[in-house]
C-alpha positions in Angstrom: -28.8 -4.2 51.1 -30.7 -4.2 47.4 -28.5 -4.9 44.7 -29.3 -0.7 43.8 -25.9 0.6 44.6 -23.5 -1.2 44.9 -22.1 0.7 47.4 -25.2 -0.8 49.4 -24.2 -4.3 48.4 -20.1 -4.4 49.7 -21.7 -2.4 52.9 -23.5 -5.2 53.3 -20.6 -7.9 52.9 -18.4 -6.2 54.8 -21.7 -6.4 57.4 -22.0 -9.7 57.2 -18.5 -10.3 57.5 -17.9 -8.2 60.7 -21.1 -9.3 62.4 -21.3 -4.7 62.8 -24.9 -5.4 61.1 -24.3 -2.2 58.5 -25.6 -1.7 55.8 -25.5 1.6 53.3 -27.1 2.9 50.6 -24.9 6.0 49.0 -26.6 8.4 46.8 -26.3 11.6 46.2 -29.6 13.6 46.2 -32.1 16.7 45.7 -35.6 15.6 47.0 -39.0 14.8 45.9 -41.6 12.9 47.6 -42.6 9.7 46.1 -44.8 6.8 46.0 -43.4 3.1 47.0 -42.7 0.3 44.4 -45.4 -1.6 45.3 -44.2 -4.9 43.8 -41.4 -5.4 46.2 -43.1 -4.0 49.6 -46.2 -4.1 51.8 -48.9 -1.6 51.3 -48.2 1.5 52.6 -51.1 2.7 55.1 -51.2 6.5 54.7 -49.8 9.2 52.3 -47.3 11.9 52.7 -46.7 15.2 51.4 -44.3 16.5 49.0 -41.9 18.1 49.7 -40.0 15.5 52.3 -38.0 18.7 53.3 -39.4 21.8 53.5 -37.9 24.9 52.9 -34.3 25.7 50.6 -32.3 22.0 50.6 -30.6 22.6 47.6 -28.4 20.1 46.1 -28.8 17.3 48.9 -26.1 14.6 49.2 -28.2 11.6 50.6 -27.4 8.1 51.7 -28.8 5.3 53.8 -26.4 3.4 56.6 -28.9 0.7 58.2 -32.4 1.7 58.7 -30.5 5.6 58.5 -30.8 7.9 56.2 -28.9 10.7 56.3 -29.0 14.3 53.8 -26.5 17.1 53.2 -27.0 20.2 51.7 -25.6 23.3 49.8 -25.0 25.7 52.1 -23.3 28.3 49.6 -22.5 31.6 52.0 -24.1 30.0 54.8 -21.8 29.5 58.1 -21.4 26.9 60.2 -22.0 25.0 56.6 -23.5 21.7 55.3 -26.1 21.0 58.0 -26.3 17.5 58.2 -30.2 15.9 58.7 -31.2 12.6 60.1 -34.3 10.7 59.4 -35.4 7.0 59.8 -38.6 7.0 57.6 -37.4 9.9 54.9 -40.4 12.4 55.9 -39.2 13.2 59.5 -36.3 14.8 60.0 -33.9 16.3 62.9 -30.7 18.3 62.2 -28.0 16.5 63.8 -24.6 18.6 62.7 -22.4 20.6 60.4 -19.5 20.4 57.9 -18.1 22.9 58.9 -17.7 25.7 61.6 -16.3 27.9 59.2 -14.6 28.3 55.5 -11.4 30.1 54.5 -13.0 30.8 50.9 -16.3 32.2 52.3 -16.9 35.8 52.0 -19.4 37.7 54.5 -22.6 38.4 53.2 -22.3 36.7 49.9 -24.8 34.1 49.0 -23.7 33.8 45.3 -20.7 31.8 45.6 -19.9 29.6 48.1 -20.6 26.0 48.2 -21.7 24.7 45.4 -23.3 20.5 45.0 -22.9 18.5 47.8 -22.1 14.8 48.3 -22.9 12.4 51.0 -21.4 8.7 50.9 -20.1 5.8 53.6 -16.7 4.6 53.0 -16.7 0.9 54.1 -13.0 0.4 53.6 -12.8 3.3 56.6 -15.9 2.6 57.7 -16.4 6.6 57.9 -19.0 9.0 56.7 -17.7 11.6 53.9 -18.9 15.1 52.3 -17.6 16.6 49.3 -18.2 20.1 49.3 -16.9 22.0 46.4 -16.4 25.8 46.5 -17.6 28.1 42.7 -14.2 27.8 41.7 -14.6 24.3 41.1 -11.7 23.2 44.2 -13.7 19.8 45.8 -13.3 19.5 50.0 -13.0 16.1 51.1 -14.5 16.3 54.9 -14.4 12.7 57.0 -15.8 11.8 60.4 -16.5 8.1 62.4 -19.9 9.7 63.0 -22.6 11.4 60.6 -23.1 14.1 63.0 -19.1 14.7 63.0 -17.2 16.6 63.8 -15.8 16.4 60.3 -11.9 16.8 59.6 -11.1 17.8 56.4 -8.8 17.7 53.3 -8.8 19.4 50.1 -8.7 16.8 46.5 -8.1 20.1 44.3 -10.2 21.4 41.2 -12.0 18.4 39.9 -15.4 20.2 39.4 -18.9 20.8 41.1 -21.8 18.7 41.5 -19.7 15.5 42.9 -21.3 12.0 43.0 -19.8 9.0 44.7 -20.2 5.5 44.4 -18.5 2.6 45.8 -18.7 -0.7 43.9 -18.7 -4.6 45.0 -15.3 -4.7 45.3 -14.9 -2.1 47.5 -13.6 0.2 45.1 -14.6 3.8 44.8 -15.6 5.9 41.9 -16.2 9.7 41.5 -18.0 11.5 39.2 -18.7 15.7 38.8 -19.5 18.3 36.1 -17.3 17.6 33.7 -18.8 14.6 32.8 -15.8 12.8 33.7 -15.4 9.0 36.0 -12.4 9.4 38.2 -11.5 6.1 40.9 -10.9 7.2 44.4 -8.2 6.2 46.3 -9.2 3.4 48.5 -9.6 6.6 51.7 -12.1 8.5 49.9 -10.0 11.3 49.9 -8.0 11.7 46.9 -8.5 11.1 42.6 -6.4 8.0 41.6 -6.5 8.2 38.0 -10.0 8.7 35.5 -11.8 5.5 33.8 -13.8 7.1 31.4 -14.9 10.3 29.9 -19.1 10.4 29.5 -20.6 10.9 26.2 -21.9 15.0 26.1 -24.4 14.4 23.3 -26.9 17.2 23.0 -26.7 18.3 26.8 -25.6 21.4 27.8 -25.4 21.0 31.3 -24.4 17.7 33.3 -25.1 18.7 36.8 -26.1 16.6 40.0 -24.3 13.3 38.5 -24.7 10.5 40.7 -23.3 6.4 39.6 -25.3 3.6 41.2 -26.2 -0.2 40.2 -29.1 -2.3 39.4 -28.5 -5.7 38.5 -25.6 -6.0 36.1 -25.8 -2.5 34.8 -24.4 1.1 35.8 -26.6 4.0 35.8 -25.6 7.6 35.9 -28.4 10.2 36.6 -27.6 13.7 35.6 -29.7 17.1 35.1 -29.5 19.7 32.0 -31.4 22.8 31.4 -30.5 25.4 34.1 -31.7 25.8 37.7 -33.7 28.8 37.4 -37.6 28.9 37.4 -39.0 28.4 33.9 -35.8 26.8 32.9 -36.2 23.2 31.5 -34.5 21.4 34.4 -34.8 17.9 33.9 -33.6 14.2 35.1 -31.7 11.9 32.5 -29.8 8.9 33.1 -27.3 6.8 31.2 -26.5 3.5 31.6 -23.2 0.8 30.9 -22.4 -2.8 31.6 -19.1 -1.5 32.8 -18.2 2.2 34.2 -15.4 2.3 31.2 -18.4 2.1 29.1 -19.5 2.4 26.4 -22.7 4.4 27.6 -26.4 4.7 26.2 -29.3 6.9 26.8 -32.4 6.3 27.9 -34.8 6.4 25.1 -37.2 8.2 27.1 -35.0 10.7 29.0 -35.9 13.3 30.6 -37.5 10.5 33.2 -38.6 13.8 35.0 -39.4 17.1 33.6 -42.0 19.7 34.6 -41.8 23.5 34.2 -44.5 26.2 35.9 -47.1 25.5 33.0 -49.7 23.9 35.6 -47.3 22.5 37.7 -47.3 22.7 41.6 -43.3 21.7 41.3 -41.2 23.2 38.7 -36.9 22.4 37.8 -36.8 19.2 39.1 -33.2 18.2 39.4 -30.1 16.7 41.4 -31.6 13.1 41.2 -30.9 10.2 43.4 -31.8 7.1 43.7 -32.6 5.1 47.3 -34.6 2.1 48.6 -36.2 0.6 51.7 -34.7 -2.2 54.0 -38.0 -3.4 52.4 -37.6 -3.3 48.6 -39.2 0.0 47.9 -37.6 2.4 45.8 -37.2 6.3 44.8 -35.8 8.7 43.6 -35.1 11.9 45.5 -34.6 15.5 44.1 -35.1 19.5 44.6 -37.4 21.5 42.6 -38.8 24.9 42.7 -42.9 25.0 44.3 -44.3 27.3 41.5 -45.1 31.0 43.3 -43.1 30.2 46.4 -39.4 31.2 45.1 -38.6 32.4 49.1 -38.6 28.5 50.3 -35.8 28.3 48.2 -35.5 24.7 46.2 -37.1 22.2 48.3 -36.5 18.3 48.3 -39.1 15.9 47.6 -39.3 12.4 46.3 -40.8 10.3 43.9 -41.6 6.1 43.8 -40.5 4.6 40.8 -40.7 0.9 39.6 -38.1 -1.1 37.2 -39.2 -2.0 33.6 -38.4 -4.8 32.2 -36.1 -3.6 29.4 -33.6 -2.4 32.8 -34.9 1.1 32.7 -36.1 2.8 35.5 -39.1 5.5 35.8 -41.3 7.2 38.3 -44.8 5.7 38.7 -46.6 8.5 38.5 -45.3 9.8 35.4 -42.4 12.5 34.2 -44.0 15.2 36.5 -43.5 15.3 40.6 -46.8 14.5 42.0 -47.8 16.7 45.6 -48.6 13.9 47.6 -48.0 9.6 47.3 -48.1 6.8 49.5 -45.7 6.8 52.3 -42.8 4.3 52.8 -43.7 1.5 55.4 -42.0 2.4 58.3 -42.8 2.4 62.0 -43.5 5.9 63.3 -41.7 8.7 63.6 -41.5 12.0 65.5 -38.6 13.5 64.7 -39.2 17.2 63.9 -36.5 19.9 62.6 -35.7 22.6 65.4 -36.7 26.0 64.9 -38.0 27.7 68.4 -35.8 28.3 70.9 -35.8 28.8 74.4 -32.1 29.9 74.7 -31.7 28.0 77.7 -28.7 25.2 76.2 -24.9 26.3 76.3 -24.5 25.8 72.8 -26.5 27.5 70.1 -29.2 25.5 68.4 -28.0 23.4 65.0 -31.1 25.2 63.4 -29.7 28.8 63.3 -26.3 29.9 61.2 -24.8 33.3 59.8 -24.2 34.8 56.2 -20.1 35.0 57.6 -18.1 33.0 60.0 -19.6 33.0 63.2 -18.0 34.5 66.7 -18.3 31.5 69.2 -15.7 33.5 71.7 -18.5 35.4 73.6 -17.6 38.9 72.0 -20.9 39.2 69.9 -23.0 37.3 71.7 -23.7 34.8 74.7 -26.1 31.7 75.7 -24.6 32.0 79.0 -24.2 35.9 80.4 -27.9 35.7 80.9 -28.4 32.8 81.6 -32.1 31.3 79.6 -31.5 34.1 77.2 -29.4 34.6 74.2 -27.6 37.9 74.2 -26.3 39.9 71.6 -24.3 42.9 71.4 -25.2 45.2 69.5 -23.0 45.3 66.3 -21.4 47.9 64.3 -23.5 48.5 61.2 -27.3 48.2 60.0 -29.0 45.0 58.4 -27.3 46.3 55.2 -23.9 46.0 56.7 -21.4 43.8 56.4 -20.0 44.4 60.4 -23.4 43.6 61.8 -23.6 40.0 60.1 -22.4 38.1 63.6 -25.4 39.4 65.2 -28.0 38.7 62.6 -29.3 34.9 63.4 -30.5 33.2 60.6 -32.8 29.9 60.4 -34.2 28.5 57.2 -38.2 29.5 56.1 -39.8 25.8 55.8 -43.2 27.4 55.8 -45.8 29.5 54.1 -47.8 30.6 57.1 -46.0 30.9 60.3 -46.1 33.5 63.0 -42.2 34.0 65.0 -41.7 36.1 68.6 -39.7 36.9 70.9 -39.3 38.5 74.2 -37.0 41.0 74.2 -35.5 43.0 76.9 -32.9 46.4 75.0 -32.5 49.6 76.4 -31.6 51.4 73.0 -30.2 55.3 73.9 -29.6 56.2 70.2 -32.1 56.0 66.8 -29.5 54.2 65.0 -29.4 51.1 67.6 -32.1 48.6 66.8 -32.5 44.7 67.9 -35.6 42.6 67.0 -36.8 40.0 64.2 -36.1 40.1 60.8 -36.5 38.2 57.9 -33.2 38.3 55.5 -32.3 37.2 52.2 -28.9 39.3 52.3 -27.6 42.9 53.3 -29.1 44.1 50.5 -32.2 42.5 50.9 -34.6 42.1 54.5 -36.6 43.7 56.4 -37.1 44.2 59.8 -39.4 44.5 63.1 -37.1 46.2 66.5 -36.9 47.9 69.4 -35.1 51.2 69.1 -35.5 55.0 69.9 -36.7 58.2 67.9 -35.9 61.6 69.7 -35.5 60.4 73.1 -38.7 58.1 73.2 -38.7 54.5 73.0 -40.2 53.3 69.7 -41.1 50.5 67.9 -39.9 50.4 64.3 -40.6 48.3 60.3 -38.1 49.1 58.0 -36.6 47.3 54.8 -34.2 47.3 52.5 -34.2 46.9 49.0 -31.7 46.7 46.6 -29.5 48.6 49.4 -31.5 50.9 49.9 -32.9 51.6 53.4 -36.4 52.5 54.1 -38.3 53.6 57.7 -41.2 52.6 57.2 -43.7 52.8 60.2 -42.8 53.4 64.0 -45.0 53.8 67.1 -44.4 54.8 70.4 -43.4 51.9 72.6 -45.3 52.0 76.3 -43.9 49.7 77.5 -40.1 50.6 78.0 -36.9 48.3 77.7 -39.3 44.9 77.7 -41.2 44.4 74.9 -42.7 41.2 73.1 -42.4 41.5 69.6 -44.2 39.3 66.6 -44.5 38.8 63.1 -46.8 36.8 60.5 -46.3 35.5 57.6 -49.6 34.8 55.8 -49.1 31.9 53.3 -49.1 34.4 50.8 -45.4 35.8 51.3 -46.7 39.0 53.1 -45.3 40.2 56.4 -47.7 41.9 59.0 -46.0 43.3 62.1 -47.3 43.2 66.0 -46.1 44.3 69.4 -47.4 43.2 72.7 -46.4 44.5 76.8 -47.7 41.0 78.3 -47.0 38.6 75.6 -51.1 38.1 75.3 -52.5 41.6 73.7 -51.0 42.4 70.5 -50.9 45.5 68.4 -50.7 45.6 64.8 -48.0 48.3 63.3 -48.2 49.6 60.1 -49.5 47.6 56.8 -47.9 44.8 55.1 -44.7 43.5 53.6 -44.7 41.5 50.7 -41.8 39.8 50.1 -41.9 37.1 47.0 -41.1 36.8 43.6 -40.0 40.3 41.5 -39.7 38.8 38.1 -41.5 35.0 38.2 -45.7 35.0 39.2 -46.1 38.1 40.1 -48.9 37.8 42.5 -51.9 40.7 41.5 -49.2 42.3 39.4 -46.7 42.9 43.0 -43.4 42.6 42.8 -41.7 41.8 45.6 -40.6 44.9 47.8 -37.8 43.7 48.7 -37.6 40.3 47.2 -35.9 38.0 49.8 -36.5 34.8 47.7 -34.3 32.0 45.9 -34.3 34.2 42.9 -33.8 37.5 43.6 -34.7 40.9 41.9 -31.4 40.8 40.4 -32.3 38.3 37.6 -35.6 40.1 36.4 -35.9 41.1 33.2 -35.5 45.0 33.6 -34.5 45.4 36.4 -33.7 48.4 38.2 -29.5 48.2 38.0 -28.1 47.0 41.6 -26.6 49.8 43.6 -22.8 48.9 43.6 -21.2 48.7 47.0 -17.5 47.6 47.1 -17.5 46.2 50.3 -19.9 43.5 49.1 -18.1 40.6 46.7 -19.2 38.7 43.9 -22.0 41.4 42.9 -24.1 41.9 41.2 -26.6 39.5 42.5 -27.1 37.0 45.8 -29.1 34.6 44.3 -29.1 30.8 45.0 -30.6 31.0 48.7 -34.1 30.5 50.0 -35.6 33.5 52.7 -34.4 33.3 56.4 -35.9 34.5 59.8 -34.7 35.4 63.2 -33.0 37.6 65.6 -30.6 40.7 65.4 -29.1 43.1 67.2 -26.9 46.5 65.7 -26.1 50.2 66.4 -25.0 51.1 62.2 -22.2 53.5 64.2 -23.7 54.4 67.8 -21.2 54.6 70.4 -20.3 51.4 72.7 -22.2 48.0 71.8 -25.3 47.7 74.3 -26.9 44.2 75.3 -30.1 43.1 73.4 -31.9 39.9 75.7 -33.8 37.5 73.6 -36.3 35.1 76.5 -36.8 32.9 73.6 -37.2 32.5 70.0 -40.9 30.8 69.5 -42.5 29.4 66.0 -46.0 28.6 65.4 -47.6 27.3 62.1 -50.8 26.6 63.4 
């Protein structure tokens, strides 16, 4: 491994040693797509695109264990949590895992709070892969598995923060770092604080978020973000930097190394910064940021190329501001490809789809294996607005601007208020929705939404063709909705107009606000605002923010009688 973290370099001893042919690189990361340091590597052949991973990956923990790389992110209200990604060239990725099944400290239907900052690292004293996952209140989960995928156990270190970093160092020993702008040393597990080395100078920042420690050479860099998260806030990427972690610590005379608001910009906010090389000597630095406009992908992670100077600095080649596309790392090929249709036909559910609450694996609210090649879900207590219908409302992440999602779906609704179909969902106070249901005795095919609680019918049309129906909607590129409903799968009929479903407060597209906004954002933080309807059942309110949009499947009765069984044949994407 490079002499970049020095985590890297005792992986690589301890390698070496053992003959086990491991090697690391442990960073901590929100991503950015980059260009390669040219000085230390082949040409790269072709380009790639920014971002490296589409769609919300907010606060990424990221490290490298061999030719591996392997990213975390926040998953906030998001159950099972942490999805864990795997990629061998840093633009193709395939979920491989979870965290976590489920949280004690996770509320249903709340976005807001949560997990908050990730961290990814390699222990080479254990030799085991390790996640620190704080929750809002600032108490840092410690979760430990032999294998990145897991499964994870877990330990709680206490209140030490949010935004963790973690760094091991040639020695083998291992450092922590969060929020609070303080350097604590690990115990040699990973797994517990054994006593702080320094406290970092604050200077003029207001915020020290995303700290990560790693090494070049014979100096200790720290890269931190201040300025806020939100669009149009000044999020930037600073770093410090010490001959030895007690210090004393200086600033880089040209910090921010990165900075870009929405003033021209395709990426805005970029923060969360880590550093990474190549088996090969090339180097970047990974981060999320906000694509100006498209608030519903959430903050995405992209990566920059930067190069060394030779006053021990570093800095991105192509300037302070994330460039939309650079050359590629040299790698061999790769096809991996993140899951999102679904043809229902595995025992266990797909690693792409999760719930705003914990999920029920014990058959009672749905099955992969009733029916069998389709995923069953009973029908569940309340509407898309209710907290007792979350364990049947499948989520997966929106990682594009124009897609088109169906399904087949086979539901013999008796009653107006039972419904199953596709949605797409921010939380229950925000979505909207495409189903299956009845309206005085007739089968019918329904839109509705809900916005700031409030629910809305909007358009409905007889369905002719009873209990099976094939149901579809696009998404334009534009973050409008249009609506379609087919008898064979082939012939499709348009219902109603369109949804549009972006920003309410930032780029207001033709001067429309989004109605209802499912983005990262959320109508809650506009400037004049209509006040949030208060509902008691729903916690940390007012105001889910913090998540990207999500799509799929649902089924609910919002207080029929007995729960009925809604059939999905498949779940199929298509961006073409």
């Amino acid at each position: 491994m490079k002499q970049f973290l020095s985590r890297r370099d005792f992986i690589q001893k301890s390698a070496l040693a053992t003959g086990a042919g491991v090697t690391a690189s442990l960073l901590r990361n929100r991503l950015f797509a980059a260009e390669v340091v040219t000085a230390q590597s082949a040409a790269p052949t072709h380009e790639y695109t920014n971002p490296i991973m589409r769609g919300d990956w907010s606060d990424p923990g990221f490290i490298r264990v061999g030719d591996d790389y392997y990213t975390v992110r926040s998953s906030f209200g998001w159950q099972p949590g942490l999805p864990i990604a795997h990629s061998r060239d840093l633009i193709h990725w395939e979920y491989i895992g979870h965290g976590f099944t489920t949280h004690p400290k996770l509320l249903p239907g709340d976005t807001r709070y949560g997990i908050w900052g990730v961290e990814m690292g390699y222990n080479p004293n254990t030799k085991q892969f390790l996640i620190y996952a704080p929750t809002r209140d600032g108490e840092i989960f410690a979760y430990y598995s032999d294998k990145p995928e897991g499964p994870y156990q877990v330990k709680s270190m206490g209140n030490l923060g949010i935004d963790p970093g973690f760094f091991n160092d040639d020695d083998g020993r291992l450092y922590f770092v969060t929020n609070k702008f303080v350097i604590n040393e690990l115990e040699r597990d990973g797994l517990s604080v054994k006593g702080q080395i320094v406290a970092l100078p604050r200077g003029n920042h207001r915020y020290f978020e995303g700290p990560d420690i790693f090494k070049h050479g014979d100096w200790y860099y720290v890269l931190f973000s201040d300025g806020g998260t939100l669009p149009h806030e000044p999020s930037t990427i600073s770093t410090l930097r010490a001959r030895a972690l007690a210090g004393p610590w200086e600033e880089d005379p040209n910090n921010p190394v990165l900075f870009s608001t929405d003033n021209g910009a395709r990426f805005e906010g970029p923060a969360h910064g880590t550093l990474i090389d190549t088996p090969k000597g090339e180097w970047f630095v990974t981060f999320h940021a906000h694509e100006t406009a498209y608030y519903t992908l959430g903050r995405q992670m992209l990566m920059q190329p930067i190069e060394w100077t030779t006053d021990g600095w570093w800095h991105p080649v192509a300037g302070k501001v994330p460039t939309a596309t650079a050359p590629a790392p040299n790698f061999p090929p790769c096809d991996f490809k993140l899951a999102q249709s679904d043809e229902f036909d595995a025992s266990n559910l797909g690693l792409q789809w999760f719930f705003t609450c914990a999920p029920d694996f014990t058959g009672k609210a749905w099955s992969l294996n009733e029916n069998k090649g389709s995923l069953r879900i009973r029908t569940q207590p309340g509407d898309l607005s209710g907290l007792d219908a979350l364990p049947g409302i499948f989520q997966q992440r929106v990682v594009d601007k124009k897609f088109s999602f169906e399904t087949k779906l086979t539901f013999d609704a008796h009653d107006a208020r039972e419904a199953a179909g596709l949605h797409m969902y921010h939380d229950p106070m925000m979505n909207f929705w495409l189903a299956s249901t009845v309206k005085d005795g007739k089968k019918t095919i329904e839109v509705g939404k809900i916005n700031l609680g409030l629910r809305t019918d909007l358009w409905s049309v007889p369905n002719p063709f009873g209990n099976t129906v094939f149901l579809k909607i696009e998404v334009d590129g534009q973050e409008s909705a249009n609506f379609y409903f087919s008898g064979d799968g082939k012939e499709w009929q348009k219902i109603g107009e369109n949804v549009y479903f972006g920003a309410s407060g930032h780029h207001l597209r033709n001067n429309r606000r989004g109605d209802p906004d499912i983005g990262w954002v959320g109508r809650y933080k506009e400037n004049g605002a209509p006040s949030e309807p208060r509902n008691a059942a729903l916690p940390n309110r007012s105001g889910n923010v913090w998540t990207g949009a999500t799509f799929g499947v649902f089924a609910v009765r919002d207080g029929a009688g007995d729960s009925r069984n809604a059939d999905f044949d498949y779940f199929h994407v298509d961006t073409v």
